[in-house]
C-alpha positions as CSV (number, residue, x, y, z in Angstrom):
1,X,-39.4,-90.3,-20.2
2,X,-38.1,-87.2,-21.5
3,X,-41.3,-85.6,-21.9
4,X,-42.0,-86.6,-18.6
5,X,-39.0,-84.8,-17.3
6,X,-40.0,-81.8,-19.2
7,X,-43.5,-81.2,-17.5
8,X,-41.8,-81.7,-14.0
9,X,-39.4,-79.3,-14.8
10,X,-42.1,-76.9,-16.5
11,X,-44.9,-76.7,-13.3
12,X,-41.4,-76.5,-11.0
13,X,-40.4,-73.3,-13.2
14,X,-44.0,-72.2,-12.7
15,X,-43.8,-73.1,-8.9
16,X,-41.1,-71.2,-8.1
17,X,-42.2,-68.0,-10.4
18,X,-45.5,-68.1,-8.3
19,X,-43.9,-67.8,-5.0
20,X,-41.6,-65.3,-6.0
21,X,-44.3,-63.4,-6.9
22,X,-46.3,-63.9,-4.0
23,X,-43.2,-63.1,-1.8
24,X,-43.4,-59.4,-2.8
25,X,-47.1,-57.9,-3.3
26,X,-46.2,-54.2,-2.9
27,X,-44.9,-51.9,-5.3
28,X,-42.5,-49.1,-3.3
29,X,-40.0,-47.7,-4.6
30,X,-37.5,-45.2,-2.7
31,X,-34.0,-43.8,-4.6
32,X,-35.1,-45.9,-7.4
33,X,-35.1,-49.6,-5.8
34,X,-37.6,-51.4,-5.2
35,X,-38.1,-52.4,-1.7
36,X,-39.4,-55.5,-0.1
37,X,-42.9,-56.1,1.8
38,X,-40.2,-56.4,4.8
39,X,-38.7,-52.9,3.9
40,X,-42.1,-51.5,3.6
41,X,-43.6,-52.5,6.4
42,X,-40.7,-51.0,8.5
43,X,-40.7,-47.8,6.8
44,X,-44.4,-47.9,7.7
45,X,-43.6,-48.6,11.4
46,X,-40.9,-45.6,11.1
47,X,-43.5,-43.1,9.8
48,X,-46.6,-44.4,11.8
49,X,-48.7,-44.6,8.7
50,X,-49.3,-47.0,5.9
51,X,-47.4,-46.5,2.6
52,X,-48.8,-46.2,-0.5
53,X,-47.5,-47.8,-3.5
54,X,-45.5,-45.4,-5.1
55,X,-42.3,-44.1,-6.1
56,X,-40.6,-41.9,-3.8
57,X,-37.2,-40.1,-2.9
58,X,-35.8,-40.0,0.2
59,X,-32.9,-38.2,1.9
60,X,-31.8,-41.0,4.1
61,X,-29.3,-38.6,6.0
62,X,-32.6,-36.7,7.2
63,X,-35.4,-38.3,6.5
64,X,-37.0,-35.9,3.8
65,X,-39.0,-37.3,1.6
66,X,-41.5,-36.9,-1.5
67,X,-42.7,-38.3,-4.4
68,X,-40.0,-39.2,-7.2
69,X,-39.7,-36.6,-9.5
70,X,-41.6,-34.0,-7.5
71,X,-38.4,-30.9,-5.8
72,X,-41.2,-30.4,-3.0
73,X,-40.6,-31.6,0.5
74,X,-43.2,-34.0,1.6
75,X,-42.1,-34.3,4.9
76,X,-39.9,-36.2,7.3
77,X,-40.2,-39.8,8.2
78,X,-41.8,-39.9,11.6
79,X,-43.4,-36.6,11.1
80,X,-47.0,-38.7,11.9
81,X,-45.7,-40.0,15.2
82,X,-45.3,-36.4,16.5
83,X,-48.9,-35.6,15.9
84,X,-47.5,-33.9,13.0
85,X,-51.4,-34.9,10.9
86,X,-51.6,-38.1,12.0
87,X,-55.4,-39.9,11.0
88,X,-57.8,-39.3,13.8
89,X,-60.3,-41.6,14.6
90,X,-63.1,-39.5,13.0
91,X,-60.8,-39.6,9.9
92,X,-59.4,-36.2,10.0
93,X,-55.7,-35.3,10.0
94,X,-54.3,-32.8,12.1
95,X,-54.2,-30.3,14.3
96,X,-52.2,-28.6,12.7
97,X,-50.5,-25.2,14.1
98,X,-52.1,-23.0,10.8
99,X,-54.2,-22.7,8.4
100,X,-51.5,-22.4,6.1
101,X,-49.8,-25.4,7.2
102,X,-53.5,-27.3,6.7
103,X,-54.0,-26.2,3.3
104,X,-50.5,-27.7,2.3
105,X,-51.4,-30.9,3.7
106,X,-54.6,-31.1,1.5
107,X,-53.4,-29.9,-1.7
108,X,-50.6,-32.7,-1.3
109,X,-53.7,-35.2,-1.3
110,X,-55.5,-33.5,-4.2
111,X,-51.9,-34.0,-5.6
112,X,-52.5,-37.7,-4.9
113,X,-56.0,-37.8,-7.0
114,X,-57.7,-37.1,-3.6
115,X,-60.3,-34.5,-2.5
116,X,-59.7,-32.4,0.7
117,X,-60.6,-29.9,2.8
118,X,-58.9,-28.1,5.4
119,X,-60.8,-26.4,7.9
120,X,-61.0,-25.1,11.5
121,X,-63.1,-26.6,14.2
122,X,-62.7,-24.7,17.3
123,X,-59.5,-26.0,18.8
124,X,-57.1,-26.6,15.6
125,X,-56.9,-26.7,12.0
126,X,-57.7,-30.0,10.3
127,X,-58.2,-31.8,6.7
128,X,-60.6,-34.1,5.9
129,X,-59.9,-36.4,3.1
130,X,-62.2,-38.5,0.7
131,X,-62.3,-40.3,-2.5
């Protein structure tokens, strides 16, 4: 009987450690805690783009943000909702208003392991991203 109790109590312990685990897949974390697949996918909504996993900072008051341990201002939160380098359907981000401007959005996806190019095509500057 005791054994018996013992294996019930066991796959319960093992129950409840999978769901726990399955409650929270992603792996964000802003200021230094961890935030919930919830919190993530609002922040997402806020900023009009996916979020990576990742550790950031973020200045709550304005809405600066980077990667943890990196001074350099990403950006703001919403910045992508203001056409600010959104993803364009042909996979591009931009316009954006220089070349300058362009060329700081791809080196902060080489940053990320990512190639880039920024470039001009006649009506804006752009950056094209890829693996």
């Amino acid at each position: 009987m005791h054994r018996h109790i013992r294996l019930i109590f066991s796959s319960l312990l093992l129950a409840v450690a999978a769901s726990s685990a399955a409650a929270q897949t992603r792996w964000v974390i802003v200021n230094g805690e961890r935030l919930s697949d919830a919190q993530v996918a609002r922040l997402a909504r806020i900023q009009c783009s996916e979020i990576p996993n990742g550790a950031y900072w973020l200045n709550e008051r304005s809405g600066a943000w980077d990667y943890a341990g990196n001074p350099q201002l990403q950006g703001h939160l919403g910045d992508l909702c203001r056409g600010a380098g959104g993803a364009n359907r042909d996979g591009t981000y931009g316009p954006f208003a220089t070349m300058g401007r362009a060329n700081q959005e791809a080196n902060a996806y080489r940053a990320r392991g990512l190639n880039a190019n920024a470039f001009h095509n006649g009506d804006g500057y752009y950056v094209w991203v890829w693996p």
